[in-house]
C-alpha positions as CSV (number, residue, x, y, z in Angstrom):
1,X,-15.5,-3.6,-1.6
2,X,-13.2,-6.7,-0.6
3,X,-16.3,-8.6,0.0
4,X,-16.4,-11.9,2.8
5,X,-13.2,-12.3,4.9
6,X,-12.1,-13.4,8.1
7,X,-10.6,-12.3,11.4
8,X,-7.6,-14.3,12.1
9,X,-5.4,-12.2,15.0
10,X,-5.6,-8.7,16.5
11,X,-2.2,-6.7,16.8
12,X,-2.3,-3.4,18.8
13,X,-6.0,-3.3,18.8
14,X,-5.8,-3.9,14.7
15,X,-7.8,-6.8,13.5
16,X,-6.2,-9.0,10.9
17,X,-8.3,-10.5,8.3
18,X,-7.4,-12.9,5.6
19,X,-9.7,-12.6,2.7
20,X,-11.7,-16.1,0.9
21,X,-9.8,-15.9,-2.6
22,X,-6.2,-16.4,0.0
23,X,-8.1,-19.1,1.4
24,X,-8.9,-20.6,-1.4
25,X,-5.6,-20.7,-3.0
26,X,-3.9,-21.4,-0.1
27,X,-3.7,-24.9,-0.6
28,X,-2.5,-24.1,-4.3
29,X,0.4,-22.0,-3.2
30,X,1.7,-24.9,-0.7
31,X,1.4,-27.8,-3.3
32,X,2.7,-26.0,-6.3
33,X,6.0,-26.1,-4.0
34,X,8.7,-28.7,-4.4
35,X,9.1,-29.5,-0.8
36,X,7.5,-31.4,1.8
37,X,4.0,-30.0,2.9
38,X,5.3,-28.9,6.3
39,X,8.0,-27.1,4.7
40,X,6.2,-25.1,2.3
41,X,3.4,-24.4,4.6
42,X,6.2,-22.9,6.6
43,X,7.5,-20.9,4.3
44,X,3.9,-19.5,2.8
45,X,2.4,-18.2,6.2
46,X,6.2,-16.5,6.5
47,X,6.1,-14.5,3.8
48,X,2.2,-13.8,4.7
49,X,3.5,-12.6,8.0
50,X,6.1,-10.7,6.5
51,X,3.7,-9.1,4.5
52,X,1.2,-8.3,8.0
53,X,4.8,-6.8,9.7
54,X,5.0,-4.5,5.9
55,X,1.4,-3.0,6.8
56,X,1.7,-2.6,10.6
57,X,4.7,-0.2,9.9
58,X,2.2,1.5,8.1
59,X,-0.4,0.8,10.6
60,X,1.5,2.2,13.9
61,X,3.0,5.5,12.2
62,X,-0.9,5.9,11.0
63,X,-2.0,5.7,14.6
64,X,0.9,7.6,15.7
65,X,-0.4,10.7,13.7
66,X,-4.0,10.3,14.7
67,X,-5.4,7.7,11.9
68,X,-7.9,5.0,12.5
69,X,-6.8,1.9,11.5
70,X,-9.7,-0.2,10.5
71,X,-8.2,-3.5,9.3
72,X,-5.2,-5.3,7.8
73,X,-6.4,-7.6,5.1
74,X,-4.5,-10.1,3.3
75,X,-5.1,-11.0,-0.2
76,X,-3.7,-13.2,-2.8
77,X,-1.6,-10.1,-4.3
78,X,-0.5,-8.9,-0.6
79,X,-2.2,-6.8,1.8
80,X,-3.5,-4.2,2.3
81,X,-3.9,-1.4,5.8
82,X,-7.5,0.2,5.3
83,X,-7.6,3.1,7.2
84,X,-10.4,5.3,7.6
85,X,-8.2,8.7,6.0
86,X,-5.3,9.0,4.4
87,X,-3.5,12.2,6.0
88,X,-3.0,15.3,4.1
89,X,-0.1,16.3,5.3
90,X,3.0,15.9,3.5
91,X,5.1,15.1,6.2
92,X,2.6,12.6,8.5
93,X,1.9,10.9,4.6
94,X,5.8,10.8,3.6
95,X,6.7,9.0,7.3
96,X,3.4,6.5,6.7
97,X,4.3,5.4,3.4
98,X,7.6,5.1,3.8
99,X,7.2,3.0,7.2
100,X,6.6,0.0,5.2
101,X,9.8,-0.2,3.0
102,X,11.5,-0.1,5.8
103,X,9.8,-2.8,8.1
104,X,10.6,-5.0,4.7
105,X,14.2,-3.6,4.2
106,X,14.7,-4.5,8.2
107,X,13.1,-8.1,7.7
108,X,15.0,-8.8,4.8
109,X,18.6,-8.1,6.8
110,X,18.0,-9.9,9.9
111,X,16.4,-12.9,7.9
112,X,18.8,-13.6,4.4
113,X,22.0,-12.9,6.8
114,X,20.9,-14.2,10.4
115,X,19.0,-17.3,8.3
116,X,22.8,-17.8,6.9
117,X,24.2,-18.7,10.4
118,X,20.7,-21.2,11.0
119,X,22.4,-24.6,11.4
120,X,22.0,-27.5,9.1
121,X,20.6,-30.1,11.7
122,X,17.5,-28.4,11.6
123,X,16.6,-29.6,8.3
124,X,15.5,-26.0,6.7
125,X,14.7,-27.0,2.9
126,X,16.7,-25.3,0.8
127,X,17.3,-23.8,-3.1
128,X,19.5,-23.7,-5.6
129,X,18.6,-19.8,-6.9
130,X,21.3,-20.2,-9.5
131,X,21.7,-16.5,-10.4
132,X,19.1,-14.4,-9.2
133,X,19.2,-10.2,-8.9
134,X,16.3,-8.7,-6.8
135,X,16.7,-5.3,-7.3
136,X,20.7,-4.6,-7.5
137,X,21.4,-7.0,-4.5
138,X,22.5,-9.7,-6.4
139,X,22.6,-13.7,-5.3
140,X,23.8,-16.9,-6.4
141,X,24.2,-20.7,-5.0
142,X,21.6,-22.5,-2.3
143,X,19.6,-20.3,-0.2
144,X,17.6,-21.6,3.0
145,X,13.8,-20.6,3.4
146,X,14.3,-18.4,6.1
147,X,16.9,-16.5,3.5
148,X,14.2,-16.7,0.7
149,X,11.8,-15.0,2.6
150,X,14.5,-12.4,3.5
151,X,15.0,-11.9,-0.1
152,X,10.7,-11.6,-1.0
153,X,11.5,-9.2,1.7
154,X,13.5,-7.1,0.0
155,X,11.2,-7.5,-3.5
156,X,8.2,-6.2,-1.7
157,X,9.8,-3.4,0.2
158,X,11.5,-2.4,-3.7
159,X,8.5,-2.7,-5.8
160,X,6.6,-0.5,-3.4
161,X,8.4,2.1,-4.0
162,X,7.9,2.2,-7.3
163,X,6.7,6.0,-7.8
164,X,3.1,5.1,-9.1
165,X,-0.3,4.6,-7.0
166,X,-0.8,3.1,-5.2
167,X,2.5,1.8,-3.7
168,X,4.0,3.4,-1.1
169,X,6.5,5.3,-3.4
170,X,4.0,7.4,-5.2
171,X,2.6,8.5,-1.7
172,X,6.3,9.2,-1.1
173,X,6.5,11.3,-4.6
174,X,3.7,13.4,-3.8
175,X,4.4,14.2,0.1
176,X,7.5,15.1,-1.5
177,X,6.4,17.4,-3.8
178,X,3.6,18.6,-1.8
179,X,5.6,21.4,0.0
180,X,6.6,23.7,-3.0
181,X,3.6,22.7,-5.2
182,X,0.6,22.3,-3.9
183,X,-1.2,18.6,-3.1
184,X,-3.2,18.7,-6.6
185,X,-0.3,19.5,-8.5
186,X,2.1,17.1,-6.4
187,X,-0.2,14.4,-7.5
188,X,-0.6,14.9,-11.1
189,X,2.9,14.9,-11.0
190,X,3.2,11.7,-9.4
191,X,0.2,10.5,-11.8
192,X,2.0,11.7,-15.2
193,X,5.1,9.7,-13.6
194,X,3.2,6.4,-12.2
195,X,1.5,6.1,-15.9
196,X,4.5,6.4,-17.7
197,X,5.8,3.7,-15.4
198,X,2.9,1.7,-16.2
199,X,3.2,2.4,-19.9
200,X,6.8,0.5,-19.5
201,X,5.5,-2.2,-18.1
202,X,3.2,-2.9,-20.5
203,X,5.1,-2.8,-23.2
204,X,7.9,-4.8,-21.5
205,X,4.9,-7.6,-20.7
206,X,3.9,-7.1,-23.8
207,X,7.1,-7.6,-25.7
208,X,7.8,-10.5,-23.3
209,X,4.6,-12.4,-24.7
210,X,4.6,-11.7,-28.6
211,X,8.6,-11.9,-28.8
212,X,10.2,-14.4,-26.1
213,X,6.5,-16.4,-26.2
214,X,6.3,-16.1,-22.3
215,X,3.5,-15.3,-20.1
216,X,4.0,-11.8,-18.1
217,X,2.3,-10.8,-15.1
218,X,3.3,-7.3,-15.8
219,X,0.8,-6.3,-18.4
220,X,-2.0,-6.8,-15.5
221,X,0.4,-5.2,-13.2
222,X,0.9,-2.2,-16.0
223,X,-2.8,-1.9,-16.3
224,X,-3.6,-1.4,-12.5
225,X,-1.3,1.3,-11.9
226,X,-2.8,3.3,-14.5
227,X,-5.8,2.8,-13.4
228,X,-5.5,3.5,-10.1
229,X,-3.1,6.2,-10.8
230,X,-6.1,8.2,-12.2
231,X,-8.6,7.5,-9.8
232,X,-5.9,9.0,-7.1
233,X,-5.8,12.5,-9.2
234,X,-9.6,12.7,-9.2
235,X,-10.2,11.9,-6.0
236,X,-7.7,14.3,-4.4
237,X,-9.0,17.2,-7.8
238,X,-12.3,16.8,-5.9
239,X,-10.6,17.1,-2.7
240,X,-9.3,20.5,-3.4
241,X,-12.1,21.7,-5.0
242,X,-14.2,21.5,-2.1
243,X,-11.7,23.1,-0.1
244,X,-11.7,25.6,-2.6
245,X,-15.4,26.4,-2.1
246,X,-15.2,26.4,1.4
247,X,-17.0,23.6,2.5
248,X,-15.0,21.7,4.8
249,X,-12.9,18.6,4.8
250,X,-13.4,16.7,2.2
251,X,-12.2,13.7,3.1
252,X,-13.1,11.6,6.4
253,X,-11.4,12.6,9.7
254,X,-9.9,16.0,8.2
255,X,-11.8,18.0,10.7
256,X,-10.6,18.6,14.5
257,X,-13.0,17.0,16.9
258,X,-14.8,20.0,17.9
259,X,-15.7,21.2,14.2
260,X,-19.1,19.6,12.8
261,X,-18.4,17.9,9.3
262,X,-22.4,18.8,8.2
263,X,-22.3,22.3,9.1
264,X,-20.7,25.4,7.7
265,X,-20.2,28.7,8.3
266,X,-22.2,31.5,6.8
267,X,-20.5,35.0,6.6
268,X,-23.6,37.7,7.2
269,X,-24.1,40.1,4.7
270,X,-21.9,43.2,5.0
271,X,-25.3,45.6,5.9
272,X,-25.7,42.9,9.2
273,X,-23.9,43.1,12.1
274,X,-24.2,41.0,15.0
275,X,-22.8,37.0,15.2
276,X,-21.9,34.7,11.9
277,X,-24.8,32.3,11.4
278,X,-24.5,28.4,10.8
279,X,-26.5,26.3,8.5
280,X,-26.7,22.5,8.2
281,X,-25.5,21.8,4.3
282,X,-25.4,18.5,2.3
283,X,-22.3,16.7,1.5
284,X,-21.4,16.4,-2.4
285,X,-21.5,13.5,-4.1
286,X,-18.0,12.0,-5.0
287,X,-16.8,9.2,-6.7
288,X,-15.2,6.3,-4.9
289,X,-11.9,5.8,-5.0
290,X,-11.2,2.3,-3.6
291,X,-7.4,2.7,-2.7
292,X,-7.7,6.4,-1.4
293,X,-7.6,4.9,2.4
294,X,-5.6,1.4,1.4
295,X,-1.5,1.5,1.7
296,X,0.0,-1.4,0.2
């Protein structure tokens, strides 16, 4: 799916790649920059590793409740955590998702207030942010790099929880919905929610381009949550219905470790007695969903 990347560290056992696009613009990211190359090289593979810290909180709780964790991948957008499952229970999904956030939230208070005590002999390039809000936390005056990252800290830990797929806070939506209302019906909801989001955003992006002349990321942004927001309710539809007809988990890594994923139970007729019989079936065909085992 992600096509060629490479293997850069391994943390806990989880191998982190950085993709060839991030490689490629790499050098773009540092020169666009105003500061000296050193400095802005700095500052890029922090927010990078900020962004590796964002999916290892979702990485460790996944491991904690029994998920494979197959990579951490870093793109030009982020990351991403591919894991071979996303877990079906509510709670186990709500504590994964949210795990994230809060590694963000945590990175964003010890480095925007501890990078406010950093001495000035160290020569950390700084910023005059002028007036800048990032979610309600509102700042003003020159900010150090080690407090800009803090604050990208706290912009990646807000935006993913945004309640649309597939950020961390639609996962959070539906785990918390799951309980009284079914998964299927949890995600629609979260679906009818995340599209309306993304509706917003495209109209705001769009508004921002015809109106104010001025280029808007969040048109492509608006796009992809819908998108994706539908391929999550089709892929988890599916889900169910297989459930439904009684032929096992449908997703990878559902089953215990003694139950055999190609095999299913066969009730005998009620004229038979005697023991249930097993029979080897083939697994239905579904459609890929290419973020049903990504957290962002």
């Amino acid at each position: 799916m992600f096509g060629t990347s490479y293997q850069i560290a391994r943390v806990f056992g989880i191998p982190i790649r950085v993709h060839l696009t991030l490689i490629l613009t790499f050098p773009l990211l540092v020169f666009f920059m105003d500061w000296h190359w050193t400095a802005a090289l700095l500052f890029v593979v922090s927010l990078f590793s900020s962004i590796v810290l964002h999916e290892l909180g979702h990485s460790l709780v996944a491991v904690r409740k029994g998920t494979r964790v197959q990579e951490i991948l870093l793109l030009p957008i982020g990351g991403a955590a591919r894991m071979d499952r996303i877990p079906t229970r509510p709670m186990d999904e709500l504590l994964m998702a949210a795990a994230g956030p809060a590694v963000s939230f945590l990175l964003f208070g010890l480095l925007f207030y501890g990078g406010a005590y950093l001495p000035s002999w160290l020569g950390i390039p700084a910023v005059n942010v002028g007036h800048m809000t990032v979610a309600i936390f509102r700042v003003s005056g020159v900010l150090n790099a080690v407090q800009l990252v803090g604050i990208l800290n706290l912009a990646l830990g807000t935006f993913n929880l945004l309640p649309a797929f597939p950020m961390d806070g639609g996962r959070i939506l539906r785990a918390s919905l799951a309980g009284r209302m079914g998964r299927l019906k949890a995600t629609w909801f979260a679906m009818r929610l995340g599209r309306l989001l993304a509706l917003a955003l495209i109209g705001i992006g769009l508004y921002a381009w015809i109106a104010q002349k001025t280029f808007s990321m969040l048109v492509f942004v608006g796009l992809f949550i819908y998108w994706s927001a539908g391929l999550e309710y089709r892929a988890v539809r599916l889900q169910e219905w297989k459930r439904s007809q009684g032929w096992g988990p449908a997703w990878p890594g559902d089953a215990s470790p003694e139950d055999d994923g190609d095999r299913v139970t066969i009730s005998p007729p009620p004229y038979r007695d005697g023991p249930q019989e097993s029979a080897p079936v083939r697994p239905v065909k579904r459609t890929r969903n290419p973020f049903e085992n990504l957290f962002g």
